[in-house]
GUFIDO-170399 format. One record per residue (C-alpha): x negated, y, z negated; residue number from 1. Coordinates in Angstrom, 3 decimals. Layout:
N
px/py/pz/bavo
X/Y/Z/NUM;
...
This chain:
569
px/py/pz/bavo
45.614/8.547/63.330/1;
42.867/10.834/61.466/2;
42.479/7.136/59.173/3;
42.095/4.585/62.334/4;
39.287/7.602/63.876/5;
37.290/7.305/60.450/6;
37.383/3.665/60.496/7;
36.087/2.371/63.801/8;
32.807/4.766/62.816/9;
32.922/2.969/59.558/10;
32.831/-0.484/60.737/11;
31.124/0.040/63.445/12;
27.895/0.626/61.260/13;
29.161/-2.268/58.796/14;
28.672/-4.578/61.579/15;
25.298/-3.433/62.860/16;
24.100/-3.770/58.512/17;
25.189/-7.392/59.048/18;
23.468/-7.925/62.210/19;
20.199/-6.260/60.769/20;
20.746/-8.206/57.229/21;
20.454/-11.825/59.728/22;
18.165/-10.025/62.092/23;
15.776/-9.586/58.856/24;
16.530/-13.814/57.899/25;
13.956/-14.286/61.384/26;
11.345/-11.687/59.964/27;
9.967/-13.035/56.954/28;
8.743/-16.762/58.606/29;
5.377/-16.546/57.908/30;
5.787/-17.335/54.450/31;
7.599/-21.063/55.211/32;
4.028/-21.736/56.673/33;
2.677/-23.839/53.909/34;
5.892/-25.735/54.461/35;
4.585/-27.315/57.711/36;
0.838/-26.298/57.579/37;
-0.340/-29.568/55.479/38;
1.284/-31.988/58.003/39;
-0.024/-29.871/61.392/40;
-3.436/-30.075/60.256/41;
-3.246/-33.499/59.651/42;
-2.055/-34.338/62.856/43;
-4.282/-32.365/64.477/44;
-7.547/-33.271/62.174/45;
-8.048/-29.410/60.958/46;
-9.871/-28.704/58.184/47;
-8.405/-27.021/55.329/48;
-10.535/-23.777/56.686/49;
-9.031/-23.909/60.018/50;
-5.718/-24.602/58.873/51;
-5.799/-20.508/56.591/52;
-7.100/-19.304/59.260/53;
-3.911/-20.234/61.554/54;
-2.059/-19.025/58.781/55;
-4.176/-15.891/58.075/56;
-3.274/-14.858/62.109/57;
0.051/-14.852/61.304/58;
-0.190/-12.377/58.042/59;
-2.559/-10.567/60.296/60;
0.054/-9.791/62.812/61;
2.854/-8.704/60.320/62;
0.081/-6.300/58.807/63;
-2.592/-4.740/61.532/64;
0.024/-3.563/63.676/65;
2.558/-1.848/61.027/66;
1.776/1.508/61.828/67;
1.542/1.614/65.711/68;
4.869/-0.385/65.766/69;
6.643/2.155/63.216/70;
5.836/5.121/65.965/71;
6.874/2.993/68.251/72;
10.100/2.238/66.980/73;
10.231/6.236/65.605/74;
9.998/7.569/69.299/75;
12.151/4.244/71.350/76;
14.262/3.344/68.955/77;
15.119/0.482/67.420/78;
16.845/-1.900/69.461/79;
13.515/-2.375/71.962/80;
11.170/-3.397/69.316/81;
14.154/-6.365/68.567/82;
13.280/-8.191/71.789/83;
10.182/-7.585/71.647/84;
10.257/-9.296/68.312/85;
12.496/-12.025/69.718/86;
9.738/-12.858/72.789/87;
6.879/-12.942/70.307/88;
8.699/-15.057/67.928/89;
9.916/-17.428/70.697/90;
6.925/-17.876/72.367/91;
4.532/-18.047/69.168/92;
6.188/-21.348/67.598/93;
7.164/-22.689/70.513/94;
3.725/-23.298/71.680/95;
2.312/-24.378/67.890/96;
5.545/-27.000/67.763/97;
3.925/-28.512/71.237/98;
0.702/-28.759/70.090/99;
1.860/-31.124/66.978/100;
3.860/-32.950/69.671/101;
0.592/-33.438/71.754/102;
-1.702/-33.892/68.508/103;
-4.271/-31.557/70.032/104;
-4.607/-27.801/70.288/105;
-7.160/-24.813/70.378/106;
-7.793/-23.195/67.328/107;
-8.289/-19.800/68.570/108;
-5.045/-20.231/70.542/109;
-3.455/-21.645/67.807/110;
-4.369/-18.277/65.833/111;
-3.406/-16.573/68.826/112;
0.125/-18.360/68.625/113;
0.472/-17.779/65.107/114;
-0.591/-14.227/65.256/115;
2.377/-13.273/67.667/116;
4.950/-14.632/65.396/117;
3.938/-12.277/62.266/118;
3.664/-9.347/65.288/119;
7.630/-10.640/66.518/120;
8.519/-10.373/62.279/121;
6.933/-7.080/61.987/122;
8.830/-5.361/65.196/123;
12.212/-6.942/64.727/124;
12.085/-5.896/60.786/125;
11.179/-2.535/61.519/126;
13.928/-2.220/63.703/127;
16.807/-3.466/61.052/128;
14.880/-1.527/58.414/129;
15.429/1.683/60.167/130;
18.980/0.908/61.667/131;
20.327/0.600/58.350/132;
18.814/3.681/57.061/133;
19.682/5.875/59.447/134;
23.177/4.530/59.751/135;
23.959/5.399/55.870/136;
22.127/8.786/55.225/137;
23.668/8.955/51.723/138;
23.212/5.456/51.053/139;
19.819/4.459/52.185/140;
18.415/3.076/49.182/141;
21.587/0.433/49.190/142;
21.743/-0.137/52.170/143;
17.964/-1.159/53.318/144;
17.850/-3.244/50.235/145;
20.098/-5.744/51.859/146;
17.525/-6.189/55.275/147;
14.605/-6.585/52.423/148;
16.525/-9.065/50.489/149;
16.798/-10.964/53.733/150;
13.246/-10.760/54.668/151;
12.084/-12.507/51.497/152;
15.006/-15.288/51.216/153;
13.728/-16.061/55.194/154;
11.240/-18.955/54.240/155;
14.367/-20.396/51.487/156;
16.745/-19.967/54.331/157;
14.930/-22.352/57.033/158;
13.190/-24.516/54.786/159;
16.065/-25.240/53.697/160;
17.117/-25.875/56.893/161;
14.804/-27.693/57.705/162;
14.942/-30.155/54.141/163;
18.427/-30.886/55.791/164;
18.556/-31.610/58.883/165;
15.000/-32.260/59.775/166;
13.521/-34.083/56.793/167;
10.144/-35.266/56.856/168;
9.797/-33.813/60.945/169;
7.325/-30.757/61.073/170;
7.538/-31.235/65.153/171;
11.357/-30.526/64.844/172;
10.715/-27.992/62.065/173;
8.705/-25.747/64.392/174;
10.822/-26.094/66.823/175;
14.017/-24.880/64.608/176;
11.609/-21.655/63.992/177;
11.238/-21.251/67.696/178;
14.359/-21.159/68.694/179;
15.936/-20.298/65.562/180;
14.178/-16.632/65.050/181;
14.746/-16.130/68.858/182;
18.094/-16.419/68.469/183;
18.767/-14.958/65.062/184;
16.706/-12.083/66.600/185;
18.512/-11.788/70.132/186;
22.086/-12.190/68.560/187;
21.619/-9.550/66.594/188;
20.524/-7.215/69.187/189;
23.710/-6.415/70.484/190;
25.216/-5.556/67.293/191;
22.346/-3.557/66.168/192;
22.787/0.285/66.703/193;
22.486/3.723/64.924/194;
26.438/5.075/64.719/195;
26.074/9.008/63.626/196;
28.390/9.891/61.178/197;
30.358/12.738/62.169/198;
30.552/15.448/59.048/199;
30.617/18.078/59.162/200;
28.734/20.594/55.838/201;
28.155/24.079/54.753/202;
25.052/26.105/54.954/203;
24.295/27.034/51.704/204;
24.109/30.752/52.165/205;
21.104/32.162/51.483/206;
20.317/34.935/49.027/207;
17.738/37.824/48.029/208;
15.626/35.960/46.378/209;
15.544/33.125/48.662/210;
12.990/33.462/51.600/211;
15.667/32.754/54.679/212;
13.989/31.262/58.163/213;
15.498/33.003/61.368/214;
16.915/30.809/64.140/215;
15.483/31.313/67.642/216;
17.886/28.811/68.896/217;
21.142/31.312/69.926/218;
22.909/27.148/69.715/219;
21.680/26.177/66.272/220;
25.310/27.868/64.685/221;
28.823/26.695/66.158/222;
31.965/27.338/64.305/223;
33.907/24.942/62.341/224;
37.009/24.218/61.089/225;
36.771/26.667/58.382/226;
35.477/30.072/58.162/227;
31.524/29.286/56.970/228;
29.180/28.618/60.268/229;
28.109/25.171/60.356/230;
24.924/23.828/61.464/231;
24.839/22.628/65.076/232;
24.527/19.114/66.070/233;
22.273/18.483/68.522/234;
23.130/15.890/71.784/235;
20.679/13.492/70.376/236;
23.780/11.260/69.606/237;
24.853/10.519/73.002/238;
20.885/9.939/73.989/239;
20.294/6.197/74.590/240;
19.269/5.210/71.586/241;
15.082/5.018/71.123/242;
14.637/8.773/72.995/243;
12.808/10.622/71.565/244;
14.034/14.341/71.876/245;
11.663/17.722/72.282/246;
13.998/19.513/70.409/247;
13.626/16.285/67.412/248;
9.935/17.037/67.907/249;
9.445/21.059/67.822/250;
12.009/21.079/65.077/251;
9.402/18.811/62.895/252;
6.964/21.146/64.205/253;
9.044/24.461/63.004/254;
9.987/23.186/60.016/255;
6.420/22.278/59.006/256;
4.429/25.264/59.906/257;
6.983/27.957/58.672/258;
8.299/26.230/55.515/259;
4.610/25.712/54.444/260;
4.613/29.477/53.800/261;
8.095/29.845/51.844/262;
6.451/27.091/49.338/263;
3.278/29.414/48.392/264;
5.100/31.184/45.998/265;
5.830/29.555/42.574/266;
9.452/31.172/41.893/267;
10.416/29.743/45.277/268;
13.783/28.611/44.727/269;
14.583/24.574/45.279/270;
17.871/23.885/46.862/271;
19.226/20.214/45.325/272;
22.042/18.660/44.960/273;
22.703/18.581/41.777/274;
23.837/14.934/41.430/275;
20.878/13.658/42.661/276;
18.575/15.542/40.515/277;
18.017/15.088/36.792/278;
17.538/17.565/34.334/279;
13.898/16.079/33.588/280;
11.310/15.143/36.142/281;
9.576/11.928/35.820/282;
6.124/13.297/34.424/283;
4.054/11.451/37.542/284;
5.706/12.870/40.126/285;
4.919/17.009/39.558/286;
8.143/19.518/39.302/287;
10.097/21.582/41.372/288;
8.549/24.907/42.211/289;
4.785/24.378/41.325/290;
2.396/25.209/44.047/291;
0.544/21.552/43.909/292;
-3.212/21.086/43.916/293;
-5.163/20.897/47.470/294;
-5.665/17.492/46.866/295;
-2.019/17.346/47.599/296;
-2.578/18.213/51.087/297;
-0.158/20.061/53.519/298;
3.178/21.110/50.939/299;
6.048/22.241/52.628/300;
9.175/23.515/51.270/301;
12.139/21.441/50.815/302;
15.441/21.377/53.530/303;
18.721/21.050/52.386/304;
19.523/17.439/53.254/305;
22.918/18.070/54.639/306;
21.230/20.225/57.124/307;
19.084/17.474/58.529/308;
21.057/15.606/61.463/309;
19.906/11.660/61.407/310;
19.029/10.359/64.467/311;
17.295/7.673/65.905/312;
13.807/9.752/65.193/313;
14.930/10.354/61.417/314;
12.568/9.631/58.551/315;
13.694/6.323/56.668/316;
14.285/8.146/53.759/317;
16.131/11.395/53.142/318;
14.366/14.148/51.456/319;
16.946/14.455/48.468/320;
19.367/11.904/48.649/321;
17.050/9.492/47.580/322;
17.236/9.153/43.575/323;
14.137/6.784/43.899/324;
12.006/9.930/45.245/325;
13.822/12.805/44.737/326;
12.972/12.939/40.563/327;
9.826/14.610/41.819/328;
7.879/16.615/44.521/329;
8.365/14.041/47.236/330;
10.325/16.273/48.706/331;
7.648/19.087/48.924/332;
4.995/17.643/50.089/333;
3.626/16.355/53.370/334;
0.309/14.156/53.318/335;
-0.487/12.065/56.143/336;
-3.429/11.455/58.424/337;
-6.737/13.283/57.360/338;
-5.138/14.591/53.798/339;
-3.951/11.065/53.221/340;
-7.638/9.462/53.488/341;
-8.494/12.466/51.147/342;
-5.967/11.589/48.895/343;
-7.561/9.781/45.381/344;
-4.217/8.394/44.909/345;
-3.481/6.302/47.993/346;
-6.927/4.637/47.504/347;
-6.003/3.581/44.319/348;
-2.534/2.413/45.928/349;
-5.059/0.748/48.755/350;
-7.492/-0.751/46.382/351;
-4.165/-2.509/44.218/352;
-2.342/-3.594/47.096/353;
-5.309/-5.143/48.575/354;
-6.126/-7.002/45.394/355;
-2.725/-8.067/44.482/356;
-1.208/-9.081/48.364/357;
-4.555/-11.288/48.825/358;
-3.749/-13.214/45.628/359;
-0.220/-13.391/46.605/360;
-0.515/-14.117/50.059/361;
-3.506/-17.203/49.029/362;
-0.851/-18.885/47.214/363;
1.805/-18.013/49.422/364;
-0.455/-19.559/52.285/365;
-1.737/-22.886/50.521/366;
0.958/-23.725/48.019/367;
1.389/-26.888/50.220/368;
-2.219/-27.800/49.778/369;
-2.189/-27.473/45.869/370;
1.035/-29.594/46.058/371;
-0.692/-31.949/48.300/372;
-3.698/-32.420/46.323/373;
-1.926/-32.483/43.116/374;
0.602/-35.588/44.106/375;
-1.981/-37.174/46.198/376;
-3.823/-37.520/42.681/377;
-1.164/-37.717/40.611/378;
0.695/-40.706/42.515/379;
-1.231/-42.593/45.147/380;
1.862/-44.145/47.070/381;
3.661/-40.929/47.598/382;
4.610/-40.724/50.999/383;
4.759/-37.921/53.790/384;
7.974/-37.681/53.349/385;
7.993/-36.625/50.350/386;
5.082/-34.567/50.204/387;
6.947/-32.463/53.258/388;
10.030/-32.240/50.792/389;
8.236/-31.259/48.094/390;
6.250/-28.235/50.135/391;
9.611/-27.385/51.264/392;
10.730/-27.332/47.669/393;
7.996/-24.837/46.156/394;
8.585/-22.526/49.870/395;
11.928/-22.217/48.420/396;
11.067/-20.745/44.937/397;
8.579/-18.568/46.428/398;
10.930/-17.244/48.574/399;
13.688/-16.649/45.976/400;
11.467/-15.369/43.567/401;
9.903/-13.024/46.025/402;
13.667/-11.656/46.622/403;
14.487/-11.218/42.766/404;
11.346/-9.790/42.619/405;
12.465/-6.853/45.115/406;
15.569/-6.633/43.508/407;
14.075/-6.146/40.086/408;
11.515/-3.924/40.853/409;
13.947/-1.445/42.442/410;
16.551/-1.525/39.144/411;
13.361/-1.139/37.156/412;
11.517/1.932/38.808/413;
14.684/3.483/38.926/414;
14.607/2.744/34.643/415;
11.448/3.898/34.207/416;
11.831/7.488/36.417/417;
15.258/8.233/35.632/418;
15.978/7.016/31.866/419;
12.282/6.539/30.410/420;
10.677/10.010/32.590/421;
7.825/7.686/32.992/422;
5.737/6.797/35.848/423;
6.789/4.137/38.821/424;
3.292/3.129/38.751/425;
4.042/0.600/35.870/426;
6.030/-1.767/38.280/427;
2.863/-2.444/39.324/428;
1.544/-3.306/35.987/429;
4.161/-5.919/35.530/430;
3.114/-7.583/39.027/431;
-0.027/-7.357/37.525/432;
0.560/-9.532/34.349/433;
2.670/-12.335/35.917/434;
0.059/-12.417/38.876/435;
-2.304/-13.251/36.079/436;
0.338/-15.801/34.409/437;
0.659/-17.598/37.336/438;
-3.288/-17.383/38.090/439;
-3.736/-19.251/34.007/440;
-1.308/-21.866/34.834/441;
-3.283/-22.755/38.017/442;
-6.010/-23.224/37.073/443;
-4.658/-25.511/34.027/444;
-1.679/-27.425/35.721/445;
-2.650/-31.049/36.757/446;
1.132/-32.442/36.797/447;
2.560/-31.631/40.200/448;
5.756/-31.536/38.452/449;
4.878/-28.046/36.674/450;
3.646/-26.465/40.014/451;
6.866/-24.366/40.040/452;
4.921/-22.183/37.081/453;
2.814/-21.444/40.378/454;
4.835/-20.808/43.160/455;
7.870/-18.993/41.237/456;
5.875/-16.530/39.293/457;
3.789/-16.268/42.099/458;
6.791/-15.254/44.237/459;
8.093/-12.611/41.416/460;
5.045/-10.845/41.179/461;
4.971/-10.629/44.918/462;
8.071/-9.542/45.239/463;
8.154/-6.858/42.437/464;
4.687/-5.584/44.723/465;
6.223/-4.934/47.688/466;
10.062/-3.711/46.314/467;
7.979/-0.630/44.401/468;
5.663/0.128/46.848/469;
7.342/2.005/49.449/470;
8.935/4.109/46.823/471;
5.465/4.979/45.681/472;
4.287/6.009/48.966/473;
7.622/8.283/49.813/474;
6.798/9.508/45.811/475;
3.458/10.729/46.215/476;
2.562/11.670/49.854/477;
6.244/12.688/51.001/478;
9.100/11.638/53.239/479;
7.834/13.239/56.088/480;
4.920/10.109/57.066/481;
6.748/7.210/55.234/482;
6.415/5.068/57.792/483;
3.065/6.180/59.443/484;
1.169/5.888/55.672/485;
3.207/2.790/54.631/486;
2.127/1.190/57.809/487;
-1.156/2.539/56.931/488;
-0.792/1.015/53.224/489;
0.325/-2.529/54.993/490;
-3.325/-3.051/56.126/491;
-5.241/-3.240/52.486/492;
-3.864/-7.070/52.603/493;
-5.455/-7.629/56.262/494;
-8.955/-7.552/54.702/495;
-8.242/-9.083/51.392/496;
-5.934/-12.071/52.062/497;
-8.686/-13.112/54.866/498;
-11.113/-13.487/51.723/499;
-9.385/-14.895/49.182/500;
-8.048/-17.606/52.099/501;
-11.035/-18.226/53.258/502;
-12.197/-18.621/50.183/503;
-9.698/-21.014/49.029/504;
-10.337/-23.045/52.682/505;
-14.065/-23.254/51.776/506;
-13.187/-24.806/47.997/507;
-10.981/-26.907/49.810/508;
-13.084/-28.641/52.341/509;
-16.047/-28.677/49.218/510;
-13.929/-31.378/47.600/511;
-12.725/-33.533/50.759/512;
-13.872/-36.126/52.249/513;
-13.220/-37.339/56.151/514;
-11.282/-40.629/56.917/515;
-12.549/-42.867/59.504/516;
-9.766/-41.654/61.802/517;
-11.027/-38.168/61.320/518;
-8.348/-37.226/58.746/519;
-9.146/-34.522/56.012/520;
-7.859/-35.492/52.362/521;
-9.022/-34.380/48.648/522;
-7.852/-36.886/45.890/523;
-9.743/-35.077/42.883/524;
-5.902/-33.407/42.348/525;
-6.765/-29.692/40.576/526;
-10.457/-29.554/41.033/527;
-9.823/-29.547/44.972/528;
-8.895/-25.809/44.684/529;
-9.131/-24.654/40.861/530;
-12.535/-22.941/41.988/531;
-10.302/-20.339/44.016/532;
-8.141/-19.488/41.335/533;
-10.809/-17.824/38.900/534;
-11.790/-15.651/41.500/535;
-8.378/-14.442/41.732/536;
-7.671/-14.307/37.864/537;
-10.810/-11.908/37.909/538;
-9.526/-10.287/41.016/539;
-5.769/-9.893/39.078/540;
-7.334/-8.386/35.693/541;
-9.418/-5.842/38.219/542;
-6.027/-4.602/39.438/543;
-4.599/-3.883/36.824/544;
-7.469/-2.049/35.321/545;
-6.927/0.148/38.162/546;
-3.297/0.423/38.003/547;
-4.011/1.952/34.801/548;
-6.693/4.270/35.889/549;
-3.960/5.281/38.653/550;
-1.357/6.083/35.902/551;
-3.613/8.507/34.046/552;
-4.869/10.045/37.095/553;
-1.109/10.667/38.293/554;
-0.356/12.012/34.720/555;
-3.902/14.065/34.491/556;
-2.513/15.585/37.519/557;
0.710/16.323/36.553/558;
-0.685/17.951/33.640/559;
-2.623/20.038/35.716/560;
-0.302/21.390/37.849/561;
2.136/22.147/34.923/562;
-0.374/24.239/33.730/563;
-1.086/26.342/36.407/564;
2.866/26.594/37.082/565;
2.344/28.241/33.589/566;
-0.417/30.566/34.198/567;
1.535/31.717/37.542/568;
4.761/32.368/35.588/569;
């Protein structure tokens, strides 16, 4: 009886992982763009400028709106921003697969249309991003890897799709994105909920030496089935789901404002779990009990994670069950807002992402015109056809590579903190040097053949980018604002990828010539775009200049604050 209670709970929250893991398969559609773009601009005689800048709305509407949409989903839940995802999605392709039917369309509405499908991805991932987090407190890192994994096979998954059943047909290919995220994205609505697990834990009693916060709530205590008090559960469980709570809110406030005292003290004692926390901090990331620099911002003092109840307003990461953040201060300190724009350290996160997720999203954006120019030169009789197969093809391995990215840049921050002490940072190092790889064999590569030393390294780099980053952010400003100052972090690539694809539209339309019909094409194979690809090489070897800069300004301030944890003791 006690096994078949456990279980419903259990699968219950296995089912609504699955439904966010396909919800997260609609999400990630902007990047199957070049997979159609090529074709839809040469129906509708756009130049290669016009065409990024269809594509550019789209990445614009994943990234401008990231942090609105997280508060959104923090204070109405999840399962609201999944049809509003669904609508967007719906009615952004729909309309771009009837203007290639009609062979005539707006630009601006075009951008307009494109721009509401990256807004649809961006709401409907945030949704299963959060649902899976909060439904596996002790688990998180596991179990929103599987959404993420599913965001960057999306562009595999329906170009391959669309390779199958729709070969050669970018009309029928749009309109399998229409009504293929809309219904990925609907499906999975119903399925899609937070299930609270119900344990029950100890408060670790509190001693002399430990500062202990009094309880004006006479309800916060209830007993248990043993003899210790247990911390009460609050009735945000039965709330429909996306509520958000005063008591979730003045809690946050408490907790802030009189745990920000118990920290000023440098022999403040750190309650952690003691599997979770290694015997040697990761030098980057500080140490338990040192009172951190101003620069820091607003430091708080840590909870006791089995405290914290997760609900539907829960941050997406918990404080110490995390062994991605918990190997250093993230836990202690709270930077968002004003102290974040302060913060040295999230401009140099700002200035790398920005550099990096332009040259990534440029290639993401346009692979389809390299392999169109390349073949074009290459072989003079290729047909449409194939060209649409072979766009299709490189989608693919951008799209795979971009998940094994993910994947590796998780097991390999985890490496670096946890066996090598060193600093997450070089992830981004790595991205660094096969961005520039893939950069050198662009600009050298005439054989369209070899173009998949483009578009998979491309992908990897890409991927490793984005699977460290959020564990960077939670690292060095704090659970508390993940998703407000990852949100925030999401816009560096709004400014850059509109250069670099402009820029790359410009080269583009440099090089071609106009058909008596009023068709665009380049036949001078690399030279049509090879211009583009220096400035990002330069950009690339910029970035990781700064990535190192960032590493020794993490570990000069590690340093620092190890010493005056000294001089205190």
């Amino acid at each position: 009886m006690h096994q078949d209670q456990q279980q419903t709970p259990f699968q219950a929250r296995i089912i609504a992982i699955v439904a966010a893991t396909i919800l997260s398969l609609a999400c990630g559609t902007n990047y199957v763009y070049s997979a159609w773009a090529p074709q839809f601009a040469e129906r509708l005689k756009l130049s290669s400028t016009e065409s990024n800048l269809i594509g550019l709305a789209g990445n614009l509407g994943m990234y401008t709106l990231g942090m609105p949409i997280g508060i959104f989903v923090d204070h109405r839940g999840p399962r609201p921003a999944v049809l509003g995802g669904a609508i967007f999605m719906l009615f952004g392709y729909f309309p771009l697969h009837q203007a290639y039917h009609r062979g005539s369309g707006s630009v601006m509405l075009m951008c307009l249309f494109s721009y509401m499908t990256g807004l649809g991805g961006c709401m409907a991932f945030a949704a299963a991003v959060k649902t899976s987090a909060l439904n596996w407190p002790n688990h998180r890192g596991t179990a929103t890897a599987f959404p993420l994994a599913a965001f960057g096979l999306s562009a595999f998954f329906f170009s391959f799709i669309g390779a199958v059943f729709f070969p050669g047909d970018p009309s029928a290919f749009l309109e399998l994105l229409a009504w293929g995220t809309f219904g990925l994205t609907f499906g999975s609505f119903f399925f899609l909920k937070v299930h609270h697990e119900q344990a029950e834990y100890e408060v670790v009693p509190a001693s002399d030496e430990t500062p202990s916060i009094p309880s004006t709530d006479p309800q916060q205590l209830r007993p248990g089935s043993s003899d210790e008090p247990k911390p009460y559960r609050s009735s945000r469980a039965e709330d429909e789901p996306g509520m958000l709570t005063n008591s979730s809110s003045n809690s946050t406030h408490t907790s802030t404002n009189t745990n920000t005292n118990t920290i000023t003290s440098s022999h403040a004692p750190v309650v952690a779990s003691s599997s979770t926390a290694p015997a040697d901090a990761p030098d980057p990331t500080g140490s338990p009990g040192i009172s951190f620099a101003p620069e820091f911002g607003l430091v708080v003092a840590p909870e006791n994670p089995e405290d914290v109840e997760v609900g539907e307003t829960s941050p997406l990461i918990s404080p110490l069950g995390n062994s991605d953040i918990n190997c250093g201060g993230s836990h202690h300190v709270d930077i968002r807002g004003l102290a974040l724009v302060r913060s040295v350290s999230f401009w140099h996160l700002f200035v790398i992402m920005a550099i990096l997720a332009g040259v990534g999203l440029m290639t993401i954006n346009n692979i389809g015109n390299d392999a169109k120019a390349l073949w074009k030169h290459y072989d003079k009789n290729v047909t449409d056809e194939f060209l649409v197969h072979r766009q299709q093809m490189h989608v693919s391995t951008l799209s795979i590579c971009s998940f094994l990215g993910r994947l590796l840049s998780g097991v390999g921050s985890d490496f670096l903190v946890n066996k090598l002490h060193a600093s997450r940072l070089w992830c981004l190092v790595v991205a660094c040097a096969v961005f520039i790889f893939a950069q050198v064999c662009a600009l050298n590569i005439e054989n369209p053949q070899l173009l998949g030393l483009v578009s998979g390294p491309s992908g990897l780099a890409y991927g490793f980018l984005f699977g460290v980053s959020p564990s960077l952010v939670a690292e060095m400003f704090g659970v508390r604002g993940l998703s407000q100052n990852w949100g925030f972090l999401t816009m560096a690539p709004v400014i850059s990828s509109n250069i670099f694809n402009i820029f790359y539209g410009k080269i583009y339309d440099q090089h071609s010539a106009v058909g008596p019909d009023g068709e665009r094409f380049c036949s001078v194979g690399l030279e049509c775009y090879r211009s583009a690809y220096w400035v990002t090489l330069i950009s690339c070897c910029a970035g990781t200049g700064i990535t190192l800069w960032a590493i020794r300004h993490r570990h000069n301030k590690y340093l620092r604050a190890m010493d005056k944890g000294d001089e205190e003791d």
